[in-house]
DSSP file (Angstrom, degrees, kcal/mol; ACC not computed):
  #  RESIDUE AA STRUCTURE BP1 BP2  ACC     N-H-->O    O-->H-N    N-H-->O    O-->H-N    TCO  KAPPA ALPHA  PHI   PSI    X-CA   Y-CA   Z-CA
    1    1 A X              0   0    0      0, 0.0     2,-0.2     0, 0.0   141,-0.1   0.000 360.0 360.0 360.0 148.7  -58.2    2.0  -54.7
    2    2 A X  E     -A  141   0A   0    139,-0.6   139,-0.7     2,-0.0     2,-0.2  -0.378 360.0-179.6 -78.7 161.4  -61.3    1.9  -52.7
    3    3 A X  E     +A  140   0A   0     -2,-0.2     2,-0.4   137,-0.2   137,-0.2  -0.467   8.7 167.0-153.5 113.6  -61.7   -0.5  -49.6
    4    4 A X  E     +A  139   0A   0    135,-2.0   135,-1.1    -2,-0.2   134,-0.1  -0.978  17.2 155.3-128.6 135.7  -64.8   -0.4  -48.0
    5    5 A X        -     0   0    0     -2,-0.4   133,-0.3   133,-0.2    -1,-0.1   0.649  50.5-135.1-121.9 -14.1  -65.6   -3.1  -45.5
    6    6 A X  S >  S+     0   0    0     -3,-0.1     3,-0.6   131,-0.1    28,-0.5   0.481  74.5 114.0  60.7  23.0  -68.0   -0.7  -43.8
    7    7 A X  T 3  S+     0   0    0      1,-0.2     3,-0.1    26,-0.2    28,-0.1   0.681  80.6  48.7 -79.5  -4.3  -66.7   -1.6  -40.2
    8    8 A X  T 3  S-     0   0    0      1,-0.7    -1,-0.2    26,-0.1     2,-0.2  -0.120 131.7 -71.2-157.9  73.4  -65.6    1.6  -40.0
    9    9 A X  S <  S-     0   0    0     -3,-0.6    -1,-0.7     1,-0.1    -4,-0.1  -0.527  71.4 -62.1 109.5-161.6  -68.3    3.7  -41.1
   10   10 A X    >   -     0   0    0      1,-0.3     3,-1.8    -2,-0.2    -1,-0.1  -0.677  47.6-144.8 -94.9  59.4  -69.7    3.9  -44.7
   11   11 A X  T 3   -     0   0    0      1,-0.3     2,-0.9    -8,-0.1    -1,-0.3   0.550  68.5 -31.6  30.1-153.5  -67.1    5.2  -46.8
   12   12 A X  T 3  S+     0   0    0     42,-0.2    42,-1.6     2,-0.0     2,-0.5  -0.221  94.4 136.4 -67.0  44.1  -68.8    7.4  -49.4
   13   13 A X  E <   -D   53   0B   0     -3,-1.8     2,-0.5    -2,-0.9    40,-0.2  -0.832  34.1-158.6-117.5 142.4  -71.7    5.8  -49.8
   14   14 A X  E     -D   52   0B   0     38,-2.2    38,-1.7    -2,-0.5     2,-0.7  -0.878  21.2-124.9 -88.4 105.2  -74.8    7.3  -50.0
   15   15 A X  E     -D   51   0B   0     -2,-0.5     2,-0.5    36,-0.2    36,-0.2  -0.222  30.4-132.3 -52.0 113.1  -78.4    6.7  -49.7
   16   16 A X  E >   -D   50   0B   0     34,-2.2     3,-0.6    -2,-0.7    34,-0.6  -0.721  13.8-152.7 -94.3 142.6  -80.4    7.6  -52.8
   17   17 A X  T 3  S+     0   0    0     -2,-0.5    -1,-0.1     1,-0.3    -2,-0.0   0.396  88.3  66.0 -81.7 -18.5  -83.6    9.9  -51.6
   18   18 A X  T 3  S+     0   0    0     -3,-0.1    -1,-0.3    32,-0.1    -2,-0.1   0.208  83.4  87.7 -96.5   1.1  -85.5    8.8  -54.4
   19   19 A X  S <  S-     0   0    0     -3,-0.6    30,-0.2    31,-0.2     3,-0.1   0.230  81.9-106.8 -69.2-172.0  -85.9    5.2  -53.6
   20   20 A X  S    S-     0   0    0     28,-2.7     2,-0.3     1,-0.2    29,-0.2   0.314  91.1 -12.6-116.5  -4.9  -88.6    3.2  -51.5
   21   21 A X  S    S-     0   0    0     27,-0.7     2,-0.5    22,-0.1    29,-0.3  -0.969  72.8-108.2-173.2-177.8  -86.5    2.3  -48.3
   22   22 A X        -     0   0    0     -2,-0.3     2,-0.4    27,-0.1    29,-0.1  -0.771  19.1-115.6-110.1 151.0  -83.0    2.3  -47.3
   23   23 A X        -     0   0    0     -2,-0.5     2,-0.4    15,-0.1    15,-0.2  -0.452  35.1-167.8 -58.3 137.2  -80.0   -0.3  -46.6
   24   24 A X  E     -I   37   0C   0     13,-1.4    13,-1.7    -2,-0.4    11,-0.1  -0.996  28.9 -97.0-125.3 137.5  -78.9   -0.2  -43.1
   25   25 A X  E     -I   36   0C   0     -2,-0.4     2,-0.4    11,-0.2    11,-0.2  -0.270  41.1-171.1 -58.1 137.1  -75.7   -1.8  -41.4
   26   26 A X  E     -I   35   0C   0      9,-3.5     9,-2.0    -2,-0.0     2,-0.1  -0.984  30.5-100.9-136.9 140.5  -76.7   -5.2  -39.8
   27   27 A X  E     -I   34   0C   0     -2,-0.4     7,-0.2     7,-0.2     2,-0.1  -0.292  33.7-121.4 -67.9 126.6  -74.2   -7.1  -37.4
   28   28 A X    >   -     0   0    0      5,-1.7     3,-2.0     1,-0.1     5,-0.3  -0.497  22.2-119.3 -80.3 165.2  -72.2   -9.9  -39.0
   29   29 A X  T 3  S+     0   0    0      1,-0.3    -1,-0.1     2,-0.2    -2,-0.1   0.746 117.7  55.5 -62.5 -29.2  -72.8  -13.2  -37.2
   30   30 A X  T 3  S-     0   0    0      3,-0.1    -1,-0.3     1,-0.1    -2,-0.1   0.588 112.4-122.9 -81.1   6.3  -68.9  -13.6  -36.2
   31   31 A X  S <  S+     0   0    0     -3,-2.0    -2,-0.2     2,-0.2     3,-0.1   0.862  73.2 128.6  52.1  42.2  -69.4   -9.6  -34.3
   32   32 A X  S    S-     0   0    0      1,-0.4     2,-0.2    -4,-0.0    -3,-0.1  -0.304  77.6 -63.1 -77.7  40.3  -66.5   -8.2  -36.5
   33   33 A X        -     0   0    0     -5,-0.3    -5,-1.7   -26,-0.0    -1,-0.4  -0.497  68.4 -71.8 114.8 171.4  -68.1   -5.3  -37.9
   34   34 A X  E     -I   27   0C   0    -28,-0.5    -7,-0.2    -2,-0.2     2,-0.2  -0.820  21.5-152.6-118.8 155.2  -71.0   -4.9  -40.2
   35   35 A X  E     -I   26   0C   0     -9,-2.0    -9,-3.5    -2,-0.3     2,-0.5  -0.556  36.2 -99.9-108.6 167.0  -72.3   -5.2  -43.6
   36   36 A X  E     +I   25   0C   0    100,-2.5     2,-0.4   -11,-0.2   100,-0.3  -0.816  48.4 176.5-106.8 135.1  -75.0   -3.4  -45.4
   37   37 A X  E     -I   24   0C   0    -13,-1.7   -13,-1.4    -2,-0.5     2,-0.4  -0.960  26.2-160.3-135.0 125.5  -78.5   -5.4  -45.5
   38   38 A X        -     0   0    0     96,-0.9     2,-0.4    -2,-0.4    96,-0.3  -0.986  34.9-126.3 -93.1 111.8  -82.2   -4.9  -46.8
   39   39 A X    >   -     0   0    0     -2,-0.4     3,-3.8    94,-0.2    94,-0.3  -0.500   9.5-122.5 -49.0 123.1  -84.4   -7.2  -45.0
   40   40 A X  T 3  S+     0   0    0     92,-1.5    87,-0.2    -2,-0.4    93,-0.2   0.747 109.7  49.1 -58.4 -42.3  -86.7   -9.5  -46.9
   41   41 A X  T 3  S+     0   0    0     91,-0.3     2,-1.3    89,-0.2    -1,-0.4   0.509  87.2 114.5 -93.4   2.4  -90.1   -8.2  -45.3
   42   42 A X  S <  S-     0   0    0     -3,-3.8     2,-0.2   -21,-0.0    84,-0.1  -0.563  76.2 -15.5 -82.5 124.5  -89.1   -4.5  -46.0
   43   43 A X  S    S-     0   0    0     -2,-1.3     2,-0.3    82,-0.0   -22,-0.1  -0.747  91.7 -59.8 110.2-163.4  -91.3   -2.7  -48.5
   44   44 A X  S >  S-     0   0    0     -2,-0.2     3,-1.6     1,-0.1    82,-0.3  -0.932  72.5 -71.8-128.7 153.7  -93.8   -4.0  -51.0
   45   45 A X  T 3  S+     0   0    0      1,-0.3    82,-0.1    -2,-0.3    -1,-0.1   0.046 120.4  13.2 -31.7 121.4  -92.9   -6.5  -53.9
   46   46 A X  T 3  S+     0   0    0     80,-0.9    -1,-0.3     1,-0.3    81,-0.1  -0.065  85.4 133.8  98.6 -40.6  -90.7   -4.2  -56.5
   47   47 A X    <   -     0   0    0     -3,-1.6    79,-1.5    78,-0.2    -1,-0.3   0.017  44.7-153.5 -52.8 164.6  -90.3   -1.9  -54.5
   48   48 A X        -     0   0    0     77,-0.2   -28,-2.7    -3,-0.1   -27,-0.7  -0.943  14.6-162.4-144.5 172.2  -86.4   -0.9  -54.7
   49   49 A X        -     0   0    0     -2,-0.2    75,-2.2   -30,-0.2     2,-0.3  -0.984  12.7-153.5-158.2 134.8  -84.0    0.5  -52.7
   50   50 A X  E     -DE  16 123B   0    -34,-0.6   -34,-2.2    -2,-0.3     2,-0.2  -0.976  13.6-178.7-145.8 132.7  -80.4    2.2  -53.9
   51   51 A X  E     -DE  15 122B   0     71,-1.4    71,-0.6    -2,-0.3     2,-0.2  -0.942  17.8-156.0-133.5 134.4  -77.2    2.7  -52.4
   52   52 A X  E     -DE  14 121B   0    -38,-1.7   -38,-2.2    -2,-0.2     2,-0.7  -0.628  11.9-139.4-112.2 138.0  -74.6    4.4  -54.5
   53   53 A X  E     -DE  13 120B   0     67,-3.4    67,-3.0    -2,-0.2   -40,-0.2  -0.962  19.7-140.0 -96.4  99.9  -71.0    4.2  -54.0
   54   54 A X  E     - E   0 119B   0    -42,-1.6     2,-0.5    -2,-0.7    65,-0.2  -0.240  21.4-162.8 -88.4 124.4  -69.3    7.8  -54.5
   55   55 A X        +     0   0    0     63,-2.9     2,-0.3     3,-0.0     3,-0.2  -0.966  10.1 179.8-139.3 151.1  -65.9    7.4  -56.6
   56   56 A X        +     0   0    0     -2,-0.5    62,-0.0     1,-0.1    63,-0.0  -0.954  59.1  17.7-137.5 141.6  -63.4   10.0  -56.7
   57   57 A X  S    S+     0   0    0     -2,-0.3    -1,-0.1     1,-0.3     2,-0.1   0.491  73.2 156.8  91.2   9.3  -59.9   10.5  -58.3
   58   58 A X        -     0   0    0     59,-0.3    -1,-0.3    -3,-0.2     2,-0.1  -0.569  42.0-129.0 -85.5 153.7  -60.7    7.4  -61.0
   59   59 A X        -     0   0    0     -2,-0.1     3,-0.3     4,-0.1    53,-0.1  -0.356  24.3-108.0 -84.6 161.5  -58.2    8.2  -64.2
   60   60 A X  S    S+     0   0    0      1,-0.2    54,-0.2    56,-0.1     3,-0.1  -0.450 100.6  24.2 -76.9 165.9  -59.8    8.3  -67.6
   61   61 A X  S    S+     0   0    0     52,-0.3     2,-0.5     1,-0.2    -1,-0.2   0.953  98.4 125.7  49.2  56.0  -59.1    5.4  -70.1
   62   62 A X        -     0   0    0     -3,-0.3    50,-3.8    50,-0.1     2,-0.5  -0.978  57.6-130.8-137.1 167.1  -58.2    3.2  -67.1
   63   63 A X  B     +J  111   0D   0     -2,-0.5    81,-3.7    48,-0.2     2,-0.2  -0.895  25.9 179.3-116.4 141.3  -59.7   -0.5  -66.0
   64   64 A X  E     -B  143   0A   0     46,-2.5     2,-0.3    -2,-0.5    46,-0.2  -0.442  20.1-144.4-119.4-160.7  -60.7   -0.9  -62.4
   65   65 A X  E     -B  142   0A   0     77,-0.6    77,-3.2    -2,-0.2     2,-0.5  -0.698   7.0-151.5-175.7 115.9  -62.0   -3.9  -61.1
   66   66 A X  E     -BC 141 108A   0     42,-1.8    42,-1.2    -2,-0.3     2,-0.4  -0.925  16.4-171.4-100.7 116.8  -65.1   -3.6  -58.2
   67   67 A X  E     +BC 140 107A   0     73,-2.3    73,-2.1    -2,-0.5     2,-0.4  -0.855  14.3 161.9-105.1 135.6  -64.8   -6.8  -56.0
   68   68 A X  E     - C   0 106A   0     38,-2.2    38,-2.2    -2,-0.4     2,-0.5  -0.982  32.2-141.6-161.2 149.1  -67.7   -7.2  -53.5
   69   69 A X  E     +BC 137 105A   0     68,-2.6    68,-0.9    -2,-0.4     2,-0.4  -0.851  35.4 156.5-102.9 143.7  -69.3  -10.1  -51.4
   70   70 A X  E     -BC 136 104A   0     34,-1.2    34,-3.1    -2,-0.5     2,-0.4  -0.958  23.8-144.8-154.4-173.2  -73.1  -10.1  -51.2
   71   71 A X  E     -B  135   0A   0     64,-0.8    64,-2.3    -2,-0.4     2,-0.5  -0.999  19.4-153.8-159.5 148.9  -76.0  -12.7  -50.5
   72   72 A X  E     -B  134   0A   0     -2,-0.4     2,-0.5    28,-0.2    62,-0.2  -0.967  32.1-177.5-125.1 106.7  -79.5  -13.4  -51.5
   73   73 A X        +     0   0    0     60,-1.1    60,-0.4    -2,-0.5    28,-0.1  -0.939  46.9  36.3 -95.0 127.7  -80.9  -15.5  -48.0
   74   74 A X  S >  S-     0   0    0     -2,-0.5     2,-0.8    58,-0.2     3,-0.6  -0.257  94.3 -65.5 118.4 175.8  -84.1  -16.6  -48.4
   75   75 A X  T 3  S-     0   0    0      1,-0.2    55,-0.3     2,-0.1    56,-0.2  -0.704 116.0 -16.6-118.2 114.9  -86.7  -18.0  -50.6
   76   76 A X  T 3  S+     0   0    0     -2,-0.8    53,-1.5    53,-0.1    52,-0.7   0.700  83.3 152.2  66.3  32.9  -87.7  -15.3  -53.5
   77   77 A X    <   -     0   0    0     -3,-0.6    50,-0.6    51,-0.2     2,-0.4   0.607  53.0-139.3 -43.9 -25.9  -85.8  -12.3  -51.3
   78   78 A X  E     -F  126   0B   0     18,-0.5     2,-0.3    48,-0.2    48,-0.2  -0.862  27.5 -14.8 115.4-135.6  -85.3  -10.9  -54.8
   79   79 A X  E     -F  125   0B   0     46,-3.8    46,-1.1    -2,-0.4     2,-0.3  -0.847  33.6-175.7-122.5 157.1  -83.1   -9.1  -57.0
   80   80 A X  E     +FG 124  95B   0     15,-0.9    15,-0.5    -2,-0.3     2,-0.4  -0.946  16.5 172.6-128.3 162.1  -79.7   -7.1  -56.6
   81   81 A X  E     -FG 123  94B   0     42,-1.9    42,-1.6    -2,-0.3     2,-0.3  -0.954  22.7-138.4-156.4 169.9  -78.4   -5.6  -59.4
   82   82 A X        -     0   0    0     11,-2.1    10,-1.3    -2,-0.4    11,-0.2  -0.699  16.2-169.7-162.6 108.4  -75.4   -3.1  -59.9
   83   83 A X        -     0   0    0     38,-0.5    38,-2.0    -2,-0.3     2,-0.4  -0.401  19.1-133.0-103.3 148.5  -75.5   -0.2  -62.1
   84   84 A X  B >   -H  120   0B   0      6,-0.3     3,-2.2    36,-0.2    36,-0.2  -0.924  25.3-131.6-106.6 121.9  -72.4    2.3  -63.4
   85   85 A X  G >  S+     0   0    0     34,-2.6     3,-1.0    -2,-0.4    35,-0.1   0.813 108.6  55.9 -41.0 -34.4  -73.6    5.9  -62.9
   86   86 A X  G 3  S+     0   0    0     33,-0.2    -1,-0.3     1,-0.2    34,-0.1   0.747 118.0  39.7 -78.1 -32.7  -72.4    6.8  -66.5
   87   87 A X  G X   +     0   0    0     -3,-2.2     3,-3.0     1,-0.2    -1,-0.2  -0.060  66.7 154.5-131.4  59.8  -74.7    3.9  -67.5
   88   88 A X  T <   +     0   0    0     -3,-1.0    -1,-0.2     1,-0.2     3,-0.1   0.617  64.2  73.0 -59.5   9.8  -77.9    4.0  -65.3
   89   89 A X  T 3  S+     0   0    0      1,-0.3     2,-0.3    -5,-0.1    -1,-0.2   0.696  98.9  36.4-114.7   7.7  -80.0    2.1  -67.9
   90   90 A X  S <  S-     0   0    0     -3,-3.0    -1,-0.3    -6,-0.2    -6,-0.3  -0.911  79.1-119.0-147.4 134.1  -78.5   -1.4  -67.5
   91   91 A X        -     0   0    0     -2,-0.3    -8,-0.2     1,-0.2     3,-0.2   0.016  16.8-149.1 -40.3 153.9  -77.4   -3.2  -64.9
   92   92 A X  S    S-     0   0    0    -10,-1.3     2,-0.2     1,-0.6    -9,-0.2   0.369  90.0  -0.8-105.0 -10.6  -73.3   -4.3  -65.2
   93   93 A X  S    S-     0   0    0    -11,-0.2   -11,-2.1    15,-0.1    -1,-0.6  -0.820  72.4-176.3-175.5 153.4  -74.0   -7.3  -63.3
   94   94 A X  E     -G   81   0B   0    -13,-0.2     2,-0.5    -2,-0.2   -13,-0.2  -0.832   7.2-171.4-156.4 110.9  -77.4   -8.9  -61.5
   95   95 A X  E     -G   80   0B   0    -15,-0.5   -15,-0.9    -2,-0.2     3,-0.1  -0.739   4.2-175.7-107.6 133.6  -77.9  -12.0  -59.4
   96   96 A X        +     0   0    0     -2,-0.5   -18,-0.5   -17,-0.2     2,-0.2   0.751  62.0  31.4-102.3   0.1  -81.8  -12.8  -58.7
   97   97 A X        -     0   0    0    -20,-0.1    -1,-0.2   -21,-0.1     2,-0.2  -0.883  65.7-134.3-171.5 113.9  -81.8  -16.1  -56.2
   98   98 A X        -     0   0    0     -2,-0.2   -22,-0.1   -24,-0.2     3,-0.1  -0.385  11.7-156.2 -54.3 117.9  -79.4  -17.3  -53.3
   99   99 A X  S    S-     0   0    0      3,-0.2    -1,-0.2    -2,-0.2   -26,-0.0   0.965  86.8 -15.4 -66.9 -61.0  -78.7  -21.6  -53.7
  100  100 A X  S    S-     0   0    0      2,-0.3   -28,-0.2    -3,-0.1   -26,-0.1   0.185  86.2 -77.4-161.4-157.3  -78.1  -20.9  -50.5
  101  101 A X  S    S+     0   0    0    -28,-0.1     2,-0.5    -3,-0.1   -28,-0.1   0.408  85.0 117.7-112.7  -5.1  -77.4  -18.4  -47.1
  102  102 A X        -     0   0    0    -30,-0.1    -2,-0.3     1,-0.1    -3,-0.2  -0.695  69.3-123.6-103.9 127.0  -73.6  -18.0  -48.3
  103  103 A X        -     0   0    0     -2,-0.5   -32,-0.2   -32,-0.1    -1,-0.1  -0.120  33.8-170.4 -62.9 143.3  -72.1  -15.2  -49.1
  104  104 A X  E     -C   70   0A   0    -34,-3.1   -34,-1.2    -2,-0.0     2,-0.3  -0.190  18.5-109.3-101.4-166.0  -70.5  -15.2  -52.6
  105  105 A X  E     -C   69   0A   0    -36,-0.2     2,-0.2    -2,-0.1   -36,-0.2  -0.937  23.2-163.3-127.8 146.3  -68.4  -13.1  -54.4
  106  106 A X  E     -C   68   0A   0    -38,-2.2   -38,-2.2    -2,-0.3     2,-0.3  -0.686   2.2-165.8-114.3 155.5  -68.9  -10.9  -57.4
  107  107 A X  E     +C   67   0A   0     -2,-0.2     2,-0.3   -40,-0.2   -40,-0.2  -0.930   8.4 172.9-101.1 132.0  -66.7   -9.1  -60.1
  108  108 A X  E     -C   66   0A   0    -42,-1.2   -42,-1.8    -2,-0.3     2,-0.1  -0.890  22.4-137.8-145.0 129.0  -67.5   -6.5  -62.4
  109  109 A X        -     0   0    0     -2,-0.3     2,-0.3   -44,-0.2   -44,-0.2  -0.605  13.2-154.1 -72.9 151.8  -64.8   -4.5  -64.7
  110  110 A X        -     0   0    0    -46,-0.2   -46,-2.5    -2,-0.1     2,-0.7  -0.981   3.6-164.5-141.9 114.6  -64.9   -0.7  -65.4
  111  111 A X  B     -J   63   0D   0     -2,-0.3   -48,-0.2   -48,-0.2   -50,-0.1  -0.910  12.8-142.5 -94.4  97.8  -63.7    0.6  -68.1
  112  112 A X        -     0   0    0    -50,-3.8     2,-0.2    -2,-0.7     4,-0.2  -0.495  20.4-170.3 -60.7 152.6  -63.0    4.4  -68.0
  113  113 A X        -     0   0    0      2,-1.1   -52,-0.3   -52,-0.1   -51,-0.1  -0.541  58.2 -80.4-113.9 179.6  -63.8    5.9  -71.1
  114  114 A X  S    S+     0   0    0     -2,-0.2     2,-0.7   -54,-0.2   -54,-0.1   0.604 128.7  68.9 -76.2  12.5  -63.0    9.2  -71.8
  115  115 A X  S    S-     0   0    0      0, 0.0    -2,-1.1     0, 0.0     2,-0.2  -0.966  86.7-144.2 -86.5 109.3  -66.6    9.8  -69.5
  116  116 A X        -     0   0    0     -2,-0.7     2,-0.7    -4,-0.2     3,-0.1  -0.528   5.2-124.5 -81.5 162.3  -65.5    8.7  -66.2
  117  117 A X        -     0   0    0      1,-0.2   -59,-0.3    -2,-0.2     3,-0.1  -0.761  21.8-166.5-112.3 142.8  -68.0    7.0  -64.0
  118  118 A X        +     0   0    0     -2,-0.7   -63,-2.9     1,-0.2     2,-0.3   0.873  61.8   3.6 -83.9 -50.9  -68.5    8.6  -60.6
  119  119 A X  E     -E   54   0B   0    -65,-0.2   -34,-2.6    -3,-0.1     2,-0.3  -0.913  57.2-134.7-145.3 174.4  -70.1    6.4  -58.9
  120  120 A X  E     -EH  53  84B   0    -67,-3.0   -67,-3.4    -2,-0.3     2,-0.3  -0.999  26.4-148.5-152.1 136.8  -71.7    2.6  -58.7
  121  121 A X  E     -E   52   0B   0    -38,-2.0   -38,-0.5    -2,-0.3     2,-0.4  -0.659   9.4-154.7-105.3 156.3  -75.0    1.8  -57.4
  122  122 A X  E     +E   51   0B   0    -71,-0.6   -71,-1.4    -2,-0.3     2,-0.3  -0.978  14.8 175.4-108.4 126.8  -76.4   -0.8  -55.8
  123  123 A X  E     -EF  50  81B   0    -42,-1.6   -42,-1.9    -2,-0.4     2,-0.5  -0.888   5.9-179.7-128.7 148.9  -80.0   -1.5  -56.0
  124  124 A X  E     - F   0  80B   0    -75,-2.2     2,-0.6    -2,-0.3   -44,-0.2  -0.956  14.8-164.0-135.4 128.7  -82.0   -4.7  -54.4
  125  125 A X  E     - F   0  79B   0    -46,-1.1   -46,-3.8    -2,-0.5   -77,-0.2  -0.934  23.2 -96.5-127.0 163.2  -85.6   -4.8  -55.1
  126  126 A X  E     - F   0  78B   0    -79,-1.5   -80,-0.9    -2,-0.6     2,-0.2  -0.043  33.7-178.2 -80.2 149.4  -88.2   -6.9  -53.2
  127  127 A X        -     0   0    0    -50,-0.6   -50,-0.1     2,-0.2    -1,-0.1  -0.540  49.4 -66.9-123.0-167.5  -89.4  -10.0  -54.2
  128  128 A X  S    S+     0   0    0    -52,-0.7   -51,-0.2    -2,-0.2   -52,-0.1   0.896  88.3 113.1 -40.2 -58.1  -92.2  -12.4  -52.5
  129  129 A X        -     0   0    0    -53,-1.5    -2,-0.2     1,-0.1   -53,-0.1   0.240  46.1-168.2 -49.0 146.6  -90.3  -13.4  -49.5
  130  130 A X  S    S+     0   0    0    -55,-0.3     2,-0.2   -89,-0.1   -89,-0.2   0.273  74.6  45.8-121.9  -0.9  -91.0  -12.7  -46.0
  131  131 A X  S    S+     0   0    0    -56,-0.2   -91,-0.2   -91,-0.2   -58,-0.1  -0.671  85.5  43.0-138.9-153.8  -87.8  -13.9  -44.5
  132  132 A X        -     0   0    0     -2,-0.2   -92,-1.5   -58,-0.1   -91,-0.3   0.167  63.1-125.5   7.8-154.4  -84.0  -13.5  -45.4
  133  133 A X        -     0   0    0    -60,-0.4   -60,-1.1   -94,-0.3     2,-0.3  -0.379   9.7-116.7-163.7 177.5  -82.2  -10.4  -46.4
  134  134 A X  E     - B   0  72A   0    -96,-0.3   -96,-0.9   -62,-0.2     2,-0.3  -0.964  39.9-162.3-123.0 132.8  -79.9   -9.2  -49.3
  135  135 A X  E     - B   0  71A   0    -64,-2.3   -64,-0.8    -2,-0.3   -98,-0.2  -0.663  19.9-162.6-122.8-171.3  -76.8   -8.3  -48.3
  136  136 A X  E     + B   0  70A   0     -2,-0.3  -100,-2.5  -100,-0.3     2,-0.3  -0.606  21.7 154.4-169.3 111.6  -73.3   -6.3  -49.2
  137  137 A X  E     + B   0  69A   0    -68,-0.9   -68,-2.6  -102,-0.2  -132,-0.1  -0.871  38.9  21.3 -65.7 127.6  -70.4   -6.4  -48.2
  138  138 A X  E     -     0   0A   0   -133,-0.3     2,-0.8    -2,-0.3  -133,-0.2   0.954  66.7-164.3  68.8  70.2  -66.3   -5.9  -48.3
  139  139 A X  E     +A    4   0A   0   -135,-1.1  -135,-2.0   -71,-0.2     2,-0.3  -0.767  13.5 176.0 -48.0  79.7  -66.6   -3.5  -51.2
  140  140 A X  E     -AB   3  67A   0    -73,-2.1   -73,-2.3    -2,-0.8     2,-0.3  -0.942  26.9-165.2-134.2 159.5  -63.2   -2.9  -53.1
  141  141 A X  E     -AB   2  66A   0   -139,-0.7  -139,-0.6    -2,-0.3     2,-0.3  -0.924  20.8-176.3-149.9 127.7  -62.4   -0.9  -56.1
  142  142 A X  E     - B   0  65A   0    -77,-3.2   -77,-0.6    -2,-0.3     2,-0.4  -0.951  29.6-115.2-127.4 157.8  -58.3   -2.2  -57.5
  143  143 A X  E    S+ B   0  64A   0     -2,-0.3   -79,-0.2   -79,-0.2   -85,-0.0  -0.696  84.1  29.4 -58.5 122.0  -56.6   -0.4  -60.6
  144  144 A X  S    S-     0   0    0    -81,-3.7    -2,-0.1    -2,-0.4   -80,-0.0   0.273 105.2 -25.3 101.8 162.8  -56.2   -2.6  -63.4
  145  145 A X  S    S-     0   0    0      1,-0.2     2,-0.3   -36,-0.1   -80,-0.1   0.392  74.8 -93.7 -46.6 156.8  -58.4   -6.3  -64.9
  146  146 A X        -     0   0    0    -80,-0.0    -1,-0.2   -39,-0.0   -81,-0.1  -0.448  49.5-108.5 -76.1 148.8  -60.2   -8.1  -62.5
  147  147 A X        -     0   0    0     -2,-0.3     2,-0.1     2,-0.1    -1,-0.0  -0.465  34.0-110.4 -58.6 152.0  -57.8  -11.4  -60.9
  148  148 A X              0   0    0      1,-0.0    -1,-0.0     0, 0.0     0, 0.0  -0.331 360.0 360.0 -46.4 160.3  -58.6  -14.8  -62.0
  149  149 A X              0   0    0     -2,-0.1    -2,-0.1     0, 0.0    -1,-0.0   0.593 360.0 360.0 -73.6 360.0  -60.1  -16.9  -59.3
């Protein structure tokens, strides 16, 4: 299992070099550690910005389950999307507009094949908006189906 809450550090994660700007840790509101955050006014509309979650030791032919909290603050902050290395040419899950400033939480299942997937990206690209953020957070990777709620 994975558990990345990034209060102490960034796990494996990576910046990809090949992008147009980077996440950075931004202080949660209660001060108990940080999350990873693109600000709404960085970059130009489209523009995108990828950080990839390095996974090591998952068995083939297994189910995982990726748990994460994230947020869309703001009005037309953009898109996040979250991509399986093995399958960079559609997203595995994509949310495009926040009702609101509260973080949610997402699921997505991973099904090893006998290709195992190395890593899982996250990408948020820019929209209109000149104020709020995208954010990511409490990151966790479990062996076996995602829970019910």
């Amino acid at each position: 299992s994975v558990d990345c809450s990034f209060s102490r550090g960034v796990c494996d994660w990576k910046q990809d070099a090949a992008d147009d700007f980077d996440w950075n840790p931004a202080d949660r509101d209660r001060g108990d550690g940080y999350y990873m955050a693109v600000p709404a006014f960085v970059g130009h509309k489209n523009d995108m910005g990828r950080l990839e979650l390095l996974l090591t030791d998952l068995k083939p032919k297994s189910s995982y389950c990726l748990i994460f909290s994230y947020r869309l603050a703001g009005d037309r902050v953009g898109k996040l999307r979250v991509f399986l290395a093995n399958k960079k040419t559609a997203p595995v899950w994509e949310e495009n507009k926040g009702k609101d400033e509260r973080w949610r939480t997402g699921k997505i299942e991973i099904f090893q094949g006998a290709e195992t997937n190395n890593s899982v990206i996250f990408e948020s690209e820019r929209g209109k908006g000149k104020t709020g953020e995208i954010g990511v957070d409490n990151v966790i990777l479990i062996s076996g189906l995602c829970p019910e709620d």
